[in-house]
DRENLUMKOL-288233 format. One record per residue (C-alpha): x, y, z; residue number from 1; residue in three letters. Coordinates in steps of 0.02 Angstrom, whole numbers, plus 50000, padded with zeros to 5 digits. Example, Ala and Ser with C-alpha at 12.3 -4.5 7.8 and 13.67 -1.06 7.14 Angstrom:
DRENLUMKOL-288233
px->50615, py->49775, pz->50390, num->1, residuo->ALA
px->50684, py->49947, pz->50357, num->2, residuo->SER
end
This chain:
DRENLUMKOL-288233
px->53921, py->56039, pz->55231, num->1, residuo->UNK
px->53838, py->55851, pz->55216, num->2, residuo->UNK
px->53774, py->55753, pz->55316, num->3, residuo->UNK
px->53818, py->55569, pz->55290, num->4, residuo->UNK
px->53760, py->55395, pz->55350, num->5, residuo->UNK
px->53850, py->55245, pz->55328, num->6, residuo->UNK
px->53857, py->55224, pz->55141, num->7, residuo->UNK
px->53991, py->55225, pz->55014, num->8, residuo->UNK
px->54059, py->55405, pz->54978, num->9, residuo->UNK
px->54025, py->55506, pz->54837, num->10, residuo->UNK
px->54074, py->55671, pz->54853, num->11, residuo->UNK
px->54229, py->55786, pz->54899, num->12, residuo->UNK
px->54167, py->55939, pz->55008, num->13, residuo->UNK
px->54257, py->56069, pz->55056, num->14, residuo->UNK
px->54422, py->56046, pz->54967, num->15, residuo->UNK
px->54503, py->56142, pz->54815, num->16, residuo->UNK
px->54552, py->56119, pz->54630, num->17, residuo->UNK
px->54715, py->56015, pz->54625, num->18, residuo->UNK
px->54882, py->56114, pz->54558, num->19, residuo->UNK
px->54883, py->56012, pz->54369, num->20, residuo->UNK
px->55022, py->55822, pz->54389, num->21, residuo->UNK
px->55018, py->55850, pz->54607, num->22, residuo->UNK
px->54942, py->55666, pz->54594, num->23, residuo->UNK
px->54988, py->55580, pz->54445, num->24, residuo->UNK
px->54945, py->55393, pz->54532, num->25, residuo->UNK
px->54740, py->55475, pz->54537, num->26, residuo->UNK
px->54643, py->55401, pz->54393, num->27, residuo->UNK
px->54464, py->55409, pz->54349, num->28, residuo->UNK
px->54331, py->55262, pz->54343, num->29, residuo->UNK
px->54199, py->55247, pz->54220, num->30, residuo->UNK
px->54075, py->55130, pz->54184, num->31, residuo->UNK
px->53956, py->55111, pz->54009, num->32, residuo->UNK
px->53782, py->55152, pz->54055, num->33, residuo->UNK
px->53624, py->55066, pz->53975, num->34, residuo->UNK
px->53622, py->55211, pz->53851, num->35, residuo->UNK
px->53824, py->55176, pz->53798, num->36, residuo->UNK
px->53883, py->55324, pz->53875, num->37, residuo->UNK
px->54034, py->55305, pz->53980, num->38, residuo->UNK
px->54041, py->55417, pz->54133, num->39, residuo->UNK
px->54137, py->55450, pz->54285, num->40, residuo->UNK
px->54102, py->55357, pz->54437, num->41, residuo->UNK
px->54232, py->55322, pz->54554, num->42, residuo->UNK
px->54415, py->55365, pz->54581, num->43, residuo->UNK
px->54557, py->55208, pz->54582, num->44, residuo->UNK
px->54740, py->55243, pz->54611, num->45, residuo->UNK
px->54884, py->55168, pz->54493, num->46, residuo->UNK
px->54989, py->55049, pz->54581, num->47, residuo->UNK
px->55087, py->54988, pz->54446, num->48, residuo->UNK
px->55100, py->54981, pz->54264, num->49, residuo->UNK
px->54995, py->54840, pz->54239, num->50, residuo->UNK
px->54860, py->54882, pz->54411, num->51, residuo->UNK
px->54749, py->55012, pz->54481, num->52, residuo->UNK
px->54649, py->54985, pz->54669, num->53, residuo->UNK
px->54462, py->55043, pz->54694, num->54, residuo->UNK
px->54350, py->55001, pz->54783, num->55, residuo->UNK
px->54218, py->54862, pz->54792, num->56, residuo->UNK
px->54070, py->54937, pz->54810, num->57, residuo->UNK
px->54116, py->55037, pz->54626, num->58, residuo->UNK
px->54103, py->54879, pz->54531, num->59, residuo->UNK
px->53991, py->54755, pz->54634, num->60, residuo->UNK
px->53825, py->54800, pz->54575, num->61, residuo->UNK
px->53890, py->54728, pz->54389, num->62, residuo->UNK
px->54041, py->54647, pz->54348, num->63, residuo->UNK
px->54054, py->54646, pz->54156, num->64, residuo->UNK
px->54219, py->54681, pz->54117, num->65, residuo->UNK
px->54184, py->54785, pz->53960, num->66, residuo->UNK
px->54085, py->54900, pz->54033, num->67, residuo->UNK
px->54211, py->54981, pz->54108, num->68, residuo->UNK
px->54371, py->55094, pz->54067, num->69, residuo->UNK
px->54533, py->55195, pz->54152, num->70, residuo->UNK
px->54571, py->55382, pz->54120, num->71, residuo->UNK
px->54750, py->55422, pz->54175, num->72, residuo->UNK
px->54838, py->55572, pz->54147, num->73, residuo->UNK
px->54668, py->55670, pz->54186, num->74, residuo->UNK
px->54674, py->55851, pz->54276, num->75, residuo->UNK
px->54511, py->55951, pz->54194, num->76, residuo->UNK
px->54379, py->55827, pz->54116, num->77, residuo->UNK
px->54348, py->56013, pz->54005, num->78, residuo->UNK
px->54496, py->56006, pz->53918, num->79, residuo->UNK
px->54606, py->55889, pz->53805, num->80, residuo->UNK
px->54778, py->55929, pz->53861, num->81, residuo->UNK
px->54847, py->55782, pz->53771, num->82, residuo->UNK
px->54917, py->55692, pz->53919, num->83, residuo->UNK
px->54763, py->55576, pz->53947, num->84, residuo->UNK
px->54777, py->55403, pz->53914, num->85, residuo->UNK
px->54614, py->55290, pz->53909, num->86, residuo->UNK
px->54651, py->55106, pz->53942, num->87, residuo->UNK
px->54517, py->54974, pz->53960, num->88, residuo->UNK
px->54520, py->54839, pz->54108, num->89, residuo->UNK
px->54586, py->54686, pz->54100, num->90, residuo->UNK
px->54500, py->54606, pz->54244, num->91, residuo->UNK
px->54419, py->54656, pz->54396, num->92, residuo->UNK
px->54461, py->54561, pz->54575, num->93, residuo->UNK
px->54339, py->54604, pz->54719, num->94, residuo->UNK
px->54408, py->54549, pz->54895, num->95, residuo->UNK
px->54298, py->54382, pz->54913, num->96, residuo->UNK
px->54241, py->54430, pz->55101, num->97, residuo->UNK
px->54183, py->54612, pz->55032, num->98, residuo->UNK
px->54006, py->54633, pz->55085, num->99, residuo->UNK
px->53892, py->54787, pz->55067, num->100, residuo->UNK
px->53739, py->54740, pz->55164, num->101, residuo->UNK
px->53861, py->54734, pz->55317, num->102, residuo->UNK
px->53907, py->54900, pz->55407, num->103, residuo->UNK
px->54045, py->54972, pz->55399, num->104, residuo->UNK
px->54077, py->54885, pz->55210, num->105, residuo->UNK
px->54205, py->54756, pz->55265, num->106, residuo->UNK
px->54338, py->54731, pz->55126, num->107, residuo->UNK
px->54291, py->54876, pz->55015, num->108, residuo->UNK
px->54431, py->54834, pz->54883, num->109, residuo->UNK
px->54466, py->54793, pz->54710, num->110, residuo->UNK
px->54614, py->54773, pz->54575, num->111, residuo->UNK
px->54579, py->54826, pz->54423, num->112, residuo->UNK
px->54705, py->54748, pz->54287, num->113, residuo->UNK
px->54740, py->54869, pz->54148, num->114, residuo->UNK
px->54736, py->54783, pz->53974, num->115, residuo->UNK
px->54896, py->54884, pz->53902, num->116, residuo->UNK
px->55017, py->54966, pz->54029, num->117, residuo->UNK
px->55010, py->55105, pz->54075, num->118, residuo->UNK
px->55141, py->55241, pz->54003, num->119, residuo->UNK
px->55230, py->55302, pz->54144, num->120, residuo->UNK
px->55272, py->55480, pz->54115, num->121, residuo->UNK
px->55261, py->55664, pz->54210, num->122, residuo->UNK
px->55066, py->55648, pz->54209, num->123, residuo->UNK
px->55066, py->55471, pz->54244, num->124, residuo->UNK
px->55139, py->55380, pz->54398, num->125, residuo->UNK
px->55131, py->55241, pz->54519, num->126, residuo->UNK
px->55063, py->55274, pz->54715, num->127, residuo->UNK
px->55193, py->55172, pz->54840, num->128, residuo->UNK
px->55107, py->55068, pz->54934, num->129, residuo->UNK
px->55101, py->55073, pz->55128, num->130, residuo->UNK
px->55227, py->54935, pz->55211, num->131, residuo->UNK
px->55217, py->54847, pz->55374, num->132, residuo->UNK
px->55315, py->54976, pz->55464, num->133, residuo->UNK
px->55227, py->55145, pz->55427, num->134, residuo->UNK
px->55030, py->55073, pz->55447, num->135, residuo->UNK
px->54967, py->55193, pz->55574, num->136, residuo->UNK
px->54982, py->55362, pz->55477, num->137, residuo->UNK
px->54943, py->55471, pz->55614, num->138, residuo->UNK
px->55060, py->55583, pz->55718, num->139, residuo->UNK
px->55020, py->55729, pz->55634, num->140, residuo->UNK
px->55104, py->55673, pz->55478, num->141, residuo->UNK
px->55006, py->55774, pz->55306, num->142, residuo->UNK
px->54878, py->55680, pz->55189, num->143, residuo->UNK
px->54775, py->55729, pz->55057, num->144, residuo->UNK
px->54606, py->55660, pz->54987, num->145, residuo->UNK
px->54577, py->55689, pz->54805, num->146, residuo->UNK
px->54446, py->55646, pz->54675, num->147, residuo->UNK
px->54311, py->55720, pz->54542, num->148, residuo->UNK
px->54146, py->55659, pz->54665, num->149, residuo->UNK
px->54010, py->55816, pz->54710, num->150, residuo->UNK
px->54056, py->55961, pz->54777, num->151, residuo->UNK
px->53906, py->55951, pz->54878, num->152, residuo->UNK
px->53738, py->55855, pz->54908, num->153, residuo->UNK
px->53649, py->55813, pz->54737, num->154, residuo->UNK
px->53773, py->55950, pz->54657, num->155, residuo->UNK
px->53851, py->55922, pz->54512, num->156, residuo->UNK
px->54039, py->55836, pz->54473, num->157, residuo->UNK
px->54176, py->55963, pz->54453, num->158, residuo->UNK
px->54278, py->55953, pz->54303, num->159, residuo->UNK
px->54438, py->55990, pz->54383, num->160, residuo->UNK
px->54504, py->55863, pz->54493, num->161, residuo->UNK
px->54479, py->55920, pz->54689, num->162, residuo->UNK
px->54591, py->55898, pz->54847, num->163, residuo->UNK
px->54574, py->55920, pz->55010, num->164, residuo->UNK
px->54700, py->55903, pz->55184, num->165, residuo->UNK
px->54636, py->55797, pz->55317, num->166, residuo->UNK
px->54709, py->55698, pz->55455, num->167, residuo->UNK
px->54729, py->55517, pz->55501, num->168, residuo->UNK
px->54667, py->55489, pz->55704, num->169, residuo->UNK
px->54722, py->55350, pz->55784, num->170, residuo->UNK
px->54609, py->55205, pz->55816, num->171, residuo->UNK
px->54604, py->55241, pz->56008, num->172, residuo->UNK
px->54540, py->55435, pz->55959, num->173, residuo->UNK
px->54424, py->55371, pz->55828, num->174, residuo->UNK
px->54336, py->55261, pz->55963, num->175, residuo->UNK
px->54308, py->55399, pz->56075, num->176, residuo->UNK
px->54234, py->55516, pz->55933, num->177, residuo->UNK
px->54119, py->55409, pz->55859, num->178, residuo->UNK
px->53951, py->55381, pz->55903, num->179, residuo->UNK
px->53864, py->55204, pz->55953, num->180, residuo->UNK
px->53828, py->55184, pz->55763, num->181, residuo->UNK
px->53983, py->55208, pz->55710, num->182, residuo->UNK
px->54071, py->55105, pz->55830, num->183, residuo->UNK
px->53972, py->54964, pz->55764, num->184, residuo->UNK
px->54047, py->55009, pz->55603, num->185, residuo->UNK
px->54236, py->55031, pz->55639, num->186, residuo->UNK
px->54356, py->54886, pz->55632, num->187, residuo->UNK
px->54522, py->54905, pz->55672, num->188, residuo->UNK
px->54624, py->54808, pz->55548, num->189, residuo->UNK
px->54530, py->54866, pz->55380, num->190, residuo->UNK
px->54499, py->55032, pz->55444, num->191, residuo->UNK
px->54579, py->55190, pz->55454, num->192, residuo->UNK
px->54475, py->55337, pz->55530, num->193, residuo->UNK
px->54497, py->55536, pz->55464, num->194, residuo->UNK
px->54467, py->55710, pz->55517, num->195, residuo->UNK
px->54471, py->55868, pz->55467, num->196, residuo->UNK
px->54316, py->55977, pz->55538, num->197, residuo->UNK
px->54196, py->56031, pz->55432, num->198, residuo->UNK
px->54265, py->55966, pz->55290, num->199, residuo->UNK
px->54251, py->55796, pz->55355, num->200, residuo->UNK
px->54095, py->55723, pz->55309, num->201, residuo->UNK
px->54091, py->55666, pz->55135, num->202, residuo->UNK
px->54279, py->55705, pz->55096, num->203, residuo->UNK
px->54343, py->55583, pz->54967, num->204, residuo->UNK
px->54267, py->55495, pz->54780, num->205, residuo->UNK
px->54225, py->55330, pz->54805, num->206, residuo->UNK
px->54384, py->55216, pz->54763, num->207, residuo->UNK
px->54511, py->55340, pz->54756, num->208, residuo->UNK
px->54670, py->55377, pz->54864, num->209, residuo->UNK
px->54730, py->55457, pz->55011, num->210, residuo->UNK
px->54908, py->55484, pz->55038, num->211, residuo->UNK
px->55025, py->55544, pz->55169, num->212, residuo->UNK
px->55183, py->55605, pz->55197, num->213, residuo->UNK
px->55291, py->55483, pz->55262, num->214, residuo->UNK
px->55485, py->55547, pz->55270, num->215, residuo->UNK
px->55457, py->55656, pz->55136, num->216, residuo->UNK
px->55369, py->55527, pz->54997, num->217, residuo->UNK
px->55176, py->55508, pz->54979, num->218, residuo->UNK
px->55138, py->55356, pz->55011, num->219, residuo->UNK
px->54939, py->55266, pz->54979, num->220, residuo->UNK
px->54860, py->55251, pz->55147, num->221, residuo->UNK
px->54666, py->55192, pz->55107, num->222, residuo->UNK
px->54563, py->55184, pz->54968, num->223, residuo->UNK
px->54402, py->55294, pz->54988, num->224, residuo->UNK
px->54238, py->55198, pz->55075, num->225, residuo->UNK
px->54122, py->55277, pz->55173, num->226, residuo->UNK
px->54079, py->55385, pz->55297, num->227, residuo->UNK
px->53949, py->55436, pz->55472, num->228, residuo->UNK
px->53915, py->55593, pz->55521, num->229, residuo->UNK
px->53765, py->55687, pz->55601, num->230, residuo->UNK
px->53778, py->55857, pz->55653, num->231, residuo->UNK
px->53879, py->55935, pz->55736, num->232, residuo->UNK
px->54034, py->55919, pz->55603, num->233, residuo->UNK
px->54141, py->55817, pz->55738, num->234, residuo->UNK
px->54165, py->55626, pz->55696, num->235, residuo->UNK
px->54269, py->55559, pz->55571, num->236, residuo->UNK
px->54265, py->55472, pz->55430, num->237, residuo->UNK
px->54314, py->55289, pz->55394, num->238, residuo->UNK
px->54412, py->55232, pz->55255, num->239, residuo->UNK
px->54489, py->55052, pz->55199, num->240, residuo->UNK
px->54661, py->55024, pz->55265, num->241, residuo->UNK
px->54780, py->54942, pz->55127, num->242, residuo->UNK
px->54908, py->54896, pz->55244, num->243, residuo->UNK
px->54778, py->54770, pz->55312, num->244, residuo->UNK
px->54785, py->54701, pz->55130, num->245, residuo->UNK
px->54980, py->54688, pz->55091, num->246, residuo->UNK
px->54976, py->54501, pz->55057, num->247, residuo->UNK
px->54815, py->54517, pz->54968, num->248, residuo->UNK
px->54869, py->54637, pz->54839, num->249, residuo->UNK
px->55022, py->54555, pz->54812, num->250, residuo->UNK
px->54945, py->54387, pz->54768, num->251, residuo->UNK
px->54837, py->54465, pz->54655, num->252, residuo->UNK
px->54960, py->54609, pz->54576, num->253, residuo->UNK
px->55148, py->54617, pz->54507, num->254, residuo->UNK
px->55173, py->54725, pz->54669, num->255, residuo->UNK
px->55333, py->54694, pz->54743, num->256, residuo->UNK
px->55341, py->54778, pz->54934, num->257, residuo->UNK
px->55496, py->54861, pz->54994, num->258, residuo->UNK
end
């Protein structure tokens, strides 16, 4: 178990490796480090050919475009199974009212254009997108968290990708759960709160997806944020709701909504 304050999240604790092409939209983000060494350090989720969404916070602190690249395909950063693609990006558009000195990170999103498409295949798919009709996610309906962050506090990254089952409260339980803190956090349009125990402090890597079942199709709820939680392992976690960005995405993306 972690404890969390409100700051992006890193880590997946408490899930389990990922049966290999489950989530073919899942991608990993790296970024070039001083030394030239590329390394993982968010998630994103493939939305089309041509776009990926992350979040913010993974590519505010420096925006040069080279710096960064796309894995898809990726199960088990150990082995070369020969159905990874890397793809540079394109260009990177961070909502212009995302701020992280606020709480809460309003607008903690970003497209990431992909400078070749991507090759749609078995390992490598597309994430539907949420539409104005199934927003709330809740109702007991199944979603999954999955990414390559920490397995724990100051551990190390796994190599095989991790997921997780957690569920999607509604904004009325969320309220109640929370504490003062968080409350001054949540908003209810970007926001999308999550539970599932103990497992629900630090579930997610930062940028990358959680889906739900909705009538028997996964569909991308919320890009990963950030998360509050003190002892004991009872509040949720808060996450960026992409519904709340339809119009958004699809003025900045080849996205067409159903």
């Amino acid at each position: 178990f972690t404890v969390c304050t409100a700051t992006p999240l890193q880590k997946i604790v408490g899930g389990q490796d990922a049966f290999r092409n489950n989530w073919p939209w899942q991608l990993s983000f790296w970024f070039q480090g001083s030394n030239g060494v590329y390394n993982h350090i968010c998630g994103a989720a493939l939305i089309s050919e041509k776009y990926a969404l992350t979040a913010a916070h993974c590519v505010a602190n420096d925006p040069t475009v080279s710096k960064y690249k796309l894995l898809l395909g990726e199960h088990d950063f150990s082995i070369d199974s020969g159905n990874e693609v890397t793809i540079a990006v394109d260009t990177i558009t961070m909502h212009l009212q995302y701020s992280d000195s606020s709480g809460g990170f309003p607008n903690d999103i970003a497209i990431l254009k992909l400078s070749s498409p991507a090759p749609l295949n078995a390992f490598v798919k597309t994430a539907k997108l949420p539409t104005s009709t199934s927003t709330s996610f809740y109702n007991g309906r199944t979603c999954y968290i999955t990414g390559w962050g920490r397995l724990t506090g100051g551990g190390d990254n796994p190599d095989i990708l991790q997921e997780a089952q957690t569920t999607v409260m509604s904004h009325s339980e969320c309220r109640s759960s929370l504490s003062i803190a968080g409350l001054l956090y949540l908003q209810e349009g970007p926001h999308i709160c999550v539970y599932s125990g103990s497992n629900g402090a630090c579930n997610g890597d930062s940028g990358g997806p959680l889906v739900c079942d909705v009538d028997g199709a996964w569909e991308l709820a919320v890009v990963t944020s950030w998360g509050l939680q003190n002892y004991p392992t009872s509040s949720p976690t808060v996450y960026t709701r992409l519904s709340n960005y339809e119009s958004w995405i699809a003025q900045n993306t080849d996205v067409q909504y159903e």
